[in-house]
C-alpha positions as CSV (number, residue, x, y, z in Angstrom):
1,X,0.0,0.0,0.0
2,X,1.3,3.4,-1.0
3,X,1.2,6.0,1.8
4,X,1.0,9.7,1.3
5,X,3.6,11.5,4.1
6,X,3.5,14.9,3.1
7,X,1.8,15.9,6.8
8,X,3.8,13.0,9.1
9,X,7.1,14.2,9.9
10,X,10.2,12.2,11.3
11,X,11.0,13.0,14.3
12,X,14.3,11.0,14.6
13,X,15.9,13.4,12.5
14,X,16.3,17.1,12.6
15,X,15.9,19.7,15.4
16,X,13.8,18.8,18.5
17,X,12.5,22.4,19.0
18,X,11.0,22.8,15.4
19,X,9.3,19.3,15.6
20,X,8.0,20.3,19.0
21,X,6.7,23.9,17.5
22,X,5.1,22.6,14.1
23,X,3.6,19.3,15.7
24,X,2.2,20.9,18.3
25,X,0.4,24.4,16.6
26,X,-2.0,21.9,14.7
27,X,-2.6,19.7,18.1
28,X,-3.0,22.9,20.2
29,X,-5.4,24.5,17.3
30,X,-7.4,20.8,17.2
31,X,-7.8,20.7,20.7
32,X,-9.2,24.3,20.7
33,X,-11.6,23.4,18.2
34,X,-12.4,19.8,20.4
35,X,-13.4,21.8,23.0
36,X,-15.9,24.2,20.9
37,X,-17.9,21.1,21.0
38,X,-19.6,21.7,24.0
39,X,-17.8,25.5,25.0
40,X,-20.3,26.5,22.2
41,X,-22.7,24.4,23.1
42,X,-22.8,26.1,26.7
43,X,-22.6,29.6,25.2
44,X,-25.6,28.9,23.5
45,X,-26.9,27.1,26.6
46,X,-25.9,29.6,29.1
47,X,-26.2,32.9,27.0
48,X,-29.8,32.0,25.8
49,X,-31.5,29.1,28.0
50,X,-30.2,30.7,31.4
51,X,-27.6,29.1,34.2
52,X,-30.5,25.9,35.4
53,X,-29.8,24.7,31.4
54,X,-25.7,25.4,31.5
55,X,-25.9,24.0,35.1
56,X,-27.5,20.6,33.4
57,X,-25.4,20.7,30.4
58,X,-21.9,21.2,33.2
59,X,-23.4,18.1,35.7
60,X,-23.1,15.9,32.4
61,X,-19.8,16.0,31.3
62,X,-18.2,14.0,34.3
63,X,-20.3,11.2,33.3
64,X,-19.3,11.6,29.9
65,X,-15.6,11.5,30.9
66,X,-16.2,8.3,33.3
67,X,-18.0,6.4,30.3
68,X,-15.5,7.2,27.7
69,X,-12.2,7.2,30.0
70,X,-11.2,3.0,29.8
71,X,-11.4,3.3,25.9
72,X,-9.8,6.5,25.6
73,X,-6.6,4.2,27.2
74,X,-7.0,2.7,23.9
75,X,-6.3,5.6,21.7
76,X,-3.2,6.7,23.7
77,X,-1.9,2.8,23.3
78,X,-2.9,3.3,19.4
79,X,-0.4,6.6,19.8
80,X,2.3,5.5,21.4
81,X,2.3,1.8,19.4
82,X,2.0,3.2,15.8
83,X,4.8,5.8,16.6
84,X,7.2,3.1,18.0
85,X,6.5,0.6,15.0
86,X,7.0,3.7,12.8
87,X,10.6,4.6,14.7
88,X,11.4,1.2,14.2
89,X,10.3,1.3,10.1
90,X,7.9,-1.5,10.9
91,X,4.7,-0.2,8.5
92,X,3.1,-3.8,8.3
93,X,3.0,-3.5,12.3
94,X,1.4,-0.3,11.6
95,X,-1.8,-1.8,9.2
96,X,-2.2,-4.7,12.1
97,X,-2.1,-1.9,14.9
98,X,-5.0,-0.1,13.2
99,X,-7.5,-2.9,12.7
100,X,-6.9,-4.3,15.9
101,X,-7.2,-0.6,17.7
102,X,-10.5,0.0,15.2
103,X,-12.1,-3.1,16.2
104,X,-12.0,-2.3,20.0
105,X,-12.9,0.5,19.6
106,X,-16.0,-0.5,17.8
107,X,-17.6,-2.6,20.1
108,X,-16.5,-0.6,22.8
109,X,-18.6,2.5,21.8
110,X,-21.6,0.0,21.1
111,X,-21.3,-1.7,24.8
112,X,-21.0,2.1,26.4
113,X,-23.3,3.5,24.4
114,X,-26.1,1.7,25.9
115,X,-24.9,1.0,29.6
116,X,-24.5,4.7,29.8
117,X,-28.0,5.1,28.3
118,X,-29.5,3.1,30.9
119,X,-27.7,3.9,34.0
120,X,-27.4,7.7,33.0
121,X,-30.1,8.3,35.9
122,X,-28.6,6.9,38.2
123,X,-25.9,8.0,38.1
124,X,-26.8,11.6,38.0
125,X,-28.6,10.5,41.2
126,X,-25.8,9.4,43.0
127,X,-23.8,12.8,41.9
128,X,-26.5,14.4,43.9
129,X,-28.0,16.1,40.9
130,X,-30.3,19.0,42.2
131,X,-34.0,17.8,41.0
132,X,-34.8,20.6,39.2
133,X,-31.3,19.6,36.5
134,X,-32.5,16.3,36.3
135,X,-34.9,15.8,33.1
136,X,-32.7,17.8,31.3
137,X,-28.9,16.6,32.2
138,X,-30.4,13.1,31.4
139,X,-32.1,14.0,27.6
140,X,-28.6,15.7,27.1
141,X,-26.2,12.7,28.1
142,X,-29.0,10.4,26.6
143,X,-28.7,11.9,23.0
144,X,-24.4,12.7,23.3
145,X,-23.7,8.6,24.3
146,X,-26.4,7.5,21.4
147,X,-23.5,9.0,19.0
148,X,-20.4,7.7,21.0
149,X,-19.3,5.6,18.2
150,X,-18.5,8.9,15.6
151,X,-16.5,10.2,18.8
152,X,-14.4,7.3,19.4
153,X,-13.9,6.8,15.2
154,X,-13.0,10.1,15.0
155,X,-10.1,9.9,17.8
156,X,-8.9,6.5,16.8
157,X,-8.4,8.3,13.5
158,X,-6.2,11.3,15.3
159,X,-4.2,8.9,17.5
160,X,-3.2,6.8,14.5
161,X,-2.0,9.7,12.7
162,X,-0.3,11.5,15.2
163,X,1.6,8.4,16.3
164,X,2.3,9.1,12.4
165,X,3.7,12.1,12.5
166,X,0.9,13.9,11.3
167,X,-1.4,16.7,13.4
168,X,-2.2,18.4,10.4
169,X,-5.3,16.2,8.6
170,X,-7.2,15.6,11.5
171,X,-7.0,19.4,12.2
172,X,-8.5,20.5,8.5
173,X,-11.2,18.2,9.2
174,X,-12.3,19.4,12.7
175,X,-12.4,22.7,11.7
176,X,-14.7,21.6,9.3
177,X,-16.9,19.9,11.7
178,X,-16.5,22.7,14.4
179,X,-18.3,25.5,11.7
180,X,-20.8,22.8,11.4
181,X,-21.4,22.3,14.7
182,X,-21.2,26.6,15.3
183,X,-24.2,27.1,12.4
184,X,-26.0,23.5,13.9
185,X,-26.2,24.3,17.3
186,X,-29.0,27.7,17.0
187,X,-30.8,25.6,14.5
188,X,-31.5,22.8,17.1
189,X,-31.6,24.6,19.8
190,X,-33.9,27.3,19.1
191,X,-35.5,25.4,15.9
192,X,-36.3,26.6,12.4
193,X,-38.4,26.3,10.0
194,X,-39.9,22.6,10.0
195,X,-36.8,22.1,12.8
196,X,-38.6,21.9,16.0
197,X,-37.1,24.0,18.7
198,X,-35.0,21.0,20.8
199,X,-33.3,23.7,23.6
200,X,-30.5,21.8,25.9
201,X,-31.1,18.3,23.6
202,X,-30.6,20.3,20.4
203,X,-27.1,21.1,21.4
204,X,-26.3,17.7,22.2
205,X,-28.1,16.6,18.9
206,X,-26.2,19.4,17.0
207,X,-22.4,18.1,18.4
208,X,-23.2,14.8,17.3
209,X,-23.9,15.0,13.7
210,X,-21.0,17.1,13.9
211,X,-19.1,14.5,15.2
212,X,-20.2,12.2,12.9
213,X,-19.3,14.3,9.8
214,X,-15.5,15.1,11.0
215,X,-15.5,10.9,11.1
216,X,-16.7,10.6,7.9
217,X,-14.4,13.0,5.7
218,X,-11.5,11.9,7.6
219,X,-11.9,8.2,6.9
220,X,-13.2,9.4,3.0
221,X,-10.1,11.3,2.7
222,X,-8.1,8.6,3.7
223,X,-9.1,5.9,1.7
224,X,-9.0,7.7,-1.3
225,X,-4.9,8.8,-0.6
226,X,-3.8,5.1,-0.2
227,X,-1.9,6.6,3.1
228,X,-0.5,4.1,5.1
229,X,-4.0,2.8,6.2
230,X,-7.2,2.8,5.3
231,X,-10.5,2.7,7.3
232,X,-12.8,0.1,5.8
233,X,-14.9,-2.0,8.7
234,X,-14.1,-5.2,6.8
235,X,-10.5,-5.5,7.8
236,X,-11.1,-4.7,11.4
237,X,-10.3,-7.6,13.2
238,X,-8.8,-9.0,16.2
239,X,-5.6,-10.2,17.0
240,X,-4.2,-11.2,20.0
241,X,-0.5,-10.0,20.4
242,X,-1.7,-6.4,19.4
243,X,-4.1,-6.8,21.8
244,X,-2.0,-7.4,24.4
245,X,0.1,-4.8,23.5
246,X,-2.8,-2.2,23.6
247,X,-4.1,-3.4,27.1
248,X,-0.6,-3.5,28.9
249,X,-0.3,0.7,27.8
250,X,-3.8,1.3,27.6
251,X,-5.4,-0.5,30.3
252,X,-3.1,1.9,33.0
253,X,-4.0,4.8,31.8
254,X,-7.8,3.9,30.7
255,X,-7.8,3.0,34.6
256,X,-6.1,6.3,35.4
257,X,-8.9,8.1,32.8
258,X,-11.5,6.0,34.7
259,X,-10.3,6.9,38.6
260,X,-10.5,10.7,37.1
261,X,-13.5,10.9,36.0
262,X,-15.1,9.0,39.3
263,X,-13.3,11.7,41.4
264,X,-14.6,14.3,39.0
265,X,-17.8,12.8,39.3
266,X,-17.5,12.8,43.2
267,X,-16.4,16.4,43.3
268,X,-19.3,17.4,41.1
269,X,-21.1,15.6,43.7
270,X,-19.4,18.0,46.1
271,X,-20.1,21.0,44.3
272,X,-23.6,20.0,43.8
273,X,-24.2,20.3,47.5
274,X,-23.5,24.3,47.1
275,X,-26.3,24.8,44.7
276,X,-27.3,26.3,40.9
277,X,-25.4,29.0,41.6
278,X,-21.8,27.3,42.3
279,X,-22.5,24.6,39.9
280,X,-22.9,27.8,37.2
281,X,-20.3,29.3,38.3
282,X,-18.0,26.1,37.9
283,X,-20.0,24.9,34.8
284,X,-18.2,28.7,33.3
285,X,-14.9,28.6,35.6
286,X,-13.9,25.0,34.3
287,X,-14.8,25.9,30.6
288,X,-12.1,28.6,30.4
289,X,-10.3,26.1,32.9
290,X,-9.9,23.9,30.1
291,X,-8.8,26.7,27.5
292,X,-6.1,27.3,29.6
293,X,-5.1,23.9,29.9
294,X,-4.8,23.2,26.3
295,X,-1.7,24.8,25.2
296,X,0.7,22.7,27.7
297,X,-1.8,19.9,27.0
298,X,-1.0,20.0,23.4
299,X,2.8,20.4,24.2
300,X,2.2,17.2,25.8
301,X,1.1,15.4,23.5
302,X,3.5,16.6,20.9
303,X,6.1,15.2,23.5
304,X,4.5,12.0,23.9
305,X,4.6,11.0,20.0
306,X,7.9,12.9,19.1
307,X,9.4,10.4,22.2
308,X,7.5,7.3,20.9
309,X,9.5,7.4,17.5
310,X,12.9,8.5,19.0
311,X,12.5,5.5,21.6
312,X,11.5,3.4,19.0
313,X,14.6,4.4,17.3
314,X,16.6,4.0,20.6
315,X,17.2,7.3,20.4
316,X,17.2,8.6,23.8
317,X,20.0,11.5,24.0
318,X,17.0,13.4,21.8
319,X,14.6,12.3,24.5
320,X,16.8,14.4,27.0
321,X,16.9,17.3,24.4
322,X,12.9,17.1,24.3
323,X,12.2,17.5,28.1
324,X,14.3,20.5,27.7
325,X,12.6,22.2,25.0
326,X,9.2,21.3,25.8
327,X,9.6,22.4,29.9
328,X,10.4,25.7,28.2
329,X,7.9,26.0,25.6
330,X,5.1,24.6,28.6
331,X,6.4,27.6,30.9
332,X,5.9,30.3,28.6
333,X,3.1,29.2,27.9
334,X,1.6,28.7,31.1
335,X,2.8,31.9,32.5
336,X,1.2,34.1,30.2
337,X,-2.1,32.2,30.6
338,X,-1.7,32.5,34.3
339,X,-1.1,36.3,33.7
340,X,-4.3,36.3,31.9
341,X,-6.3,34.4,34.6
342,X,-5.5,36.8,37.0
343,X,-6.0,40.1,35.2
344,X,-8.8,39.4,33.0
345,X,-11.5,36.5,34.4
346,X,-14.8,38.3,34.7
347,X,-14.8,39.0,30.9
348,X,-13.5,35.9,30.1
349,X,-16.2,34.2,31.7
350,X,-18.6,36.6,30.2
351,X,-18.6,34.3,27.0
352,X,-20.7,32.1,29.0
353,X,-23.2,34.0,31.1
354,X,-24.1,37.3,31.9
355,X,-25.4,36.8,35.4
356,X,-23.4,39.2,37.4
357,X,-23.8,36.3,40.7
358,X,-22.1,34.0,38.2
359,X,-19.3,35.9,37.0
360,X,-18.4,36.9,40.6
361,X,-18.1,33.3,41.6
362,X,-16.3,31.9,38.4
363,X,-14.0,34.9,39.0
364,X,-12.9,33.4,42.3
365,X,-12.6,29.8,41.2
366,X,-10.3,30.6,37.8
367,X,-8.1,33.0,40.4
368,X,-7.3,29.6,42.6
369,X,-7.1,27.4,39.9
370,X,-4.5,29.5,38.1
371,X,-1.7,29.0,40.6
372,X,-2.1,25.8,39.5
373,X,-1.5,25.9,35.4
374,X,2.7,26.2,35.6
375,X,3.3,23.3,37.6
376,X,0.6,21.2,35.5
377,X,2.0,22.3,32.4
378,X,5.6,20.7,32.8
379,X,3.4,17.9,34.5
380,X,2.1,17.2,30.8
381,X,5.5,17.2,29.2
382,X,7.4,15.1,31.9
383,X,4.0,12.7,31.4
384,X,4.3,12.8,27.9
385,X,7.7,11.7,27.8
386,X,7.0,8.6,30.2
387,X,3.8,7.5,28.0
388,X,5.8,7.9,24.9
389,X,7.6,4.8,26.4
390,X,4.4,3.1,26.8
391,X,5.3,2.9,30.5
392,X,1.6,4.0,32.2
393,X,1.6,2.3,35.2
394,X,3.2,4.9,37.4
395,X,1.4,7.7,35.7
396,X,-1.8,5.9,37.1
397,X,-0.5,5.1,40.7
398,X,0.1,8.9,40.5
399,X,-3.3,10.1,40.0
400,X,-4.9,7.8,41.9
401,X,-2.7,8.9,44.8
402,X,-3.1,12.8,44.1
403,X,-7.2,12.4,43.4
404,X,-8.0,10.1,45.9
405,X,-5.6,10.7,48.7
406,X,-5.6,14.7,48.8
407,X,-8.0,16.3,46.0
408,X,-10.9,14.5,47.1
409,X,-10.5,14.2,51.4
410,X,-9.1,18.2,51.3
411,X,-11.6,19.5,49.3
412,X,-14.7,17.4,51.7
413,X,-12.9,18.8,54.6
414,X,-11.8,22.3,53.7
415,X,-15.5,23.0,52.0
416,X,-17.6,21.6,55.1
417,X,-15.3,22.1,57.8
418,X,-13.3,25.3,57.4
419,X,-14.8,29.1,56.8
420,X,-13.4,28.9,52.7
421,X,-16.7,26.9,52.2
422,X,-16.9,26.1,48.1
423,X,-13.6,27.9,47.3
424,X,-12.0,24.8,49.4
425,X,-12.3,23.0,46.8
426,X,-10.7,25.1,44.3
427,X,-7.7,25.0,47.0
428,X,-7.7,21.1,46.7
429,X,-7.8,20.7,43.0
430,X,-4.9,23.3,42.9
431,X,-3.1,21.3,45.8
432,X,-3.5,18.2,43.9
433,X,-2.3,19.2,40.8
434,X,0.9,20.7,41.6
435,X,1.6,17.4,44.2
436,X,1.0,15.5,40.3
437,X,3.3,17.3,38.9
438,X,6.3,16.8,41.8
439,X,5.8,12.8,41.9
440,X,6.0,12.6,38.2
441,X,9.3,14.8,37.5
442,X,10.7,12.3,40.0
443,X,9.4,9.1,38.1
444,X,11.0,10.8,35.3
445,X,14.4,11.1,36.8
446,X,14.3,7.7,37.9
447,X,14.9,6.4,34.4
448,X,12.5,3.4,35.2
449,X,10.3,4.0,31.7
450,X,13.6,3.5,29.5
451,X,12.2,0.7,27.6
452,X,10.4,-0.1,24.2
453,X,7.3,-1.8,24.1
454,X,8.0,-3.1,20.6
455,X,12.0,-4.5,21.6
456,X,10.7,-8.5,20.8
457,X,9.9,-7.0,17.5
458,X,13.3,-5.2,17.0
459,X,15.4,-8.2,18.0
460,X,13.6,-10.3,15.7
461,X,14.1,-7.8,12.6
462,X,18.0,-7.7,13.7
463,X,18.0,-11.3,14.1
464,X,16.7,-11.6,10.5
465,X,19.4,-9.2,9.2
466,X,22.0,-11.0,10.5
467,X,21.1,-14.3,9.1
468,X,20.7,-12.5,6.0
């Protein structure tokens, strides 16, 4: 099979710093446009439908995150496998890496698609859901997890080519989807013409058709450029040592994904007990949250898949040279987000309401969170490094021990038992973060994740050329 490379790049050769900078751009710009998903869906929501219908649309994404969170271990093993194999110049590893990571994937989305349907209630219940966000946080998660399958496609897609080399493609194709979704969403939501108006389940309905379309041109545009794989549900299949390979990465952090999204489903539950009015406020406080998180996220994962193929390649002394360059790039970064945070939060959360009771409170949560953003940005990079490895085990000790052991007890005790009330937890999930970041710098210095997943694979080639 012919593959077209002009968007992936080698990242074995040639300088670390301009990999890093032209990897990342179309990651950080993709990831921007990811999160319009639902950022526009809550300025619609919260502009025009009031803060009870963002406070719905906010309770839903934890579940979201929980259901999702095992298979999205799957896409990060799809990643870090296809950039290794591609290191080591192994392309027919590559095809069978593919199928096997499109085939899970598949019958994942089916199986959560439909336990999330039914248990959707119940779990809102046990998040302590206030009754009057209930009918509509449910129609809103029911009609999102009905269209799970064009979500997961879509991000096998990405992970497959950016183990690649290549952020670009799945960047023109989400910004496609994202104008869709933009000129969808009032349409839905408000109806017109023989459109019914749908409110809160016309956003969701809206983000899942265009989900479903970015799936859809990707996978066209693929199969008609003969790249290195094609997307055709007929040579999905199963095999067994891919398999493996995909649970020992992915399984660690799909549990790490999963333990995250029960704590943030526990701290919602937490927040929940403060009202409509905190649960706005952190419905807009953790949307701009997650702006500012991007950037450094996105240096992060341009670490993780530039590492993958210079580990691959046994190329460490460059791995060295990336922690450098990407620390750097993270902390400029950060900083002048945090700068921003600080100076600026009531009118960045005026994209999402105009309740002046809102924007006071969001005010107060962005200010805690943003001592925060430094220390979790070279969190991302040091992370990125150690997953590019495929070593995820630690990674997940690590968050179950910062979640679980400090985000989760400090934030029930400072919010109920000290005078800081809700901005206690704010405090914790700052706390936690920055305690992250320490314990995984010093996994990193270690040396412990120095190991290719795909060295059986490697010894067998060099066996072969020395027979030959």
């Amino acid at each position: 099979m012919k593959s077209d490379d002009r968007f992936s790049m080698d990242f074995t050769q040639g300088s670390i710093m301009k990999h890093l900078v032209k990897f990342s751009i179309p990651l950080f710009l993709g990831n921007i446009l990811q999160t319009l998903y639902n950022t526009v869906d809550s300025i619609w929501v919260g502009k025009f439908l009031g803060p009870s219908a963002l406070a719905a649309v906010s309770v839903s994404f934890p579940i979201i995150f929980l259901l999702i969170s095992l298979v999205m271990g799957i896409t990060m093993a799809t990643t870090v496998l296809v950039g290794q194999y591609k290191g080591a110049q192994n392309y027919y590893m590559i095809r069978k890496t593919v199928n096997t990571s499109m085939f899970l994937l598949t019958i994942s989305a089916l199986v959560i698609s439909a336990a999330g349907i039914w248990l959707n209630k119940h779990i809102l219940k046990l998040m302590n859901t206030p009754v009057e966000l209930m009918e509509i946080a449910s129609g809103y998660l029911n009609i999102i997890l009905a269209g799970l399958i064009f979500t997961f496609a879509y991000n096998a897609v990405s992970a497959i080519l950016r183990g690649l080399g290549d952020s670009r493609t799945p960047l023109v194709f989400l910004f496609y989807t994202t104008v869709i979704n933009i000129i969808l969403d009032p349409v839905f939501i408000f109806g017109i013409g023989p459109i019914p108006k749908m409110g809160v389940n016309g956003a969701a309905l809206a983000t899942v058709i265009s989900q479903a379309i970015s799936f859809f041109l990707a996978a066209n545009y693929l199969n008609k450029n003969n790249h290195l794989f094609s997307i055709n549900i007929r040579e999905f299949r199963y095999d067994k040592d891919i398999t493996i390979k995909i649970l020992k990465i992915g399984l660690p952090s799909g549990i790490q994904q999963t333990v995250v999204s029960i704590g943030m489903t526990a701290m919602m539950a937490i927040i929940n007990t403060f009202g409509s009015l905190v649960v706005a406020a952190w419905g807009a406080a953790s949307k701009i949250d997650s702006f500012a998180f991007l950037p450094s996220m996105s240096v992060g994962l341009a670490t993780s898949s530039i590492s993958a193929q210079n580990i691959g390649a046994g190329k460490y002394e460059r791995v060295e040279e990336l922690l450098k360059w990407a620390s750097l790039l993270s902390l400029l970064i950060s900083g002048t987000i945090t700068l921003m945070i600080f100076t600026i939060p009531k009118l960045l959360l005026s994209m999402f309401t105009n309740d002046i009771n809102v924007l006071m409170a969001g005010a107060g949560i962005l200010k805690i969170l943003g001592v925060s953003y430094i220390p979790f940005g070279f969190m991302w990079v040091t992370n990125g490094i150690i997953r590019g490895a495929g070593a995820t085990f630690i990674p997940m000790v690590i968050s179950i021990i910062s979640l679980w052991l400090i985000r989760i007890p400090l934030a029930y005790y400072l919010s109920f038992h000290t005078a800081l009330k809700s901005n206690g937890i704010w405090v914790a999930i700052s706390a936690s973060a920055i305690l992250s970041t320490l314990l995984s710098y010093a996994y990193y210095l270690s040396g412990k994740w120095k190991k290719r997943v795909i060295e059986e694979e490697v010894n067998e080639i060099k066996e072969r050329l020395v027979e030959e």
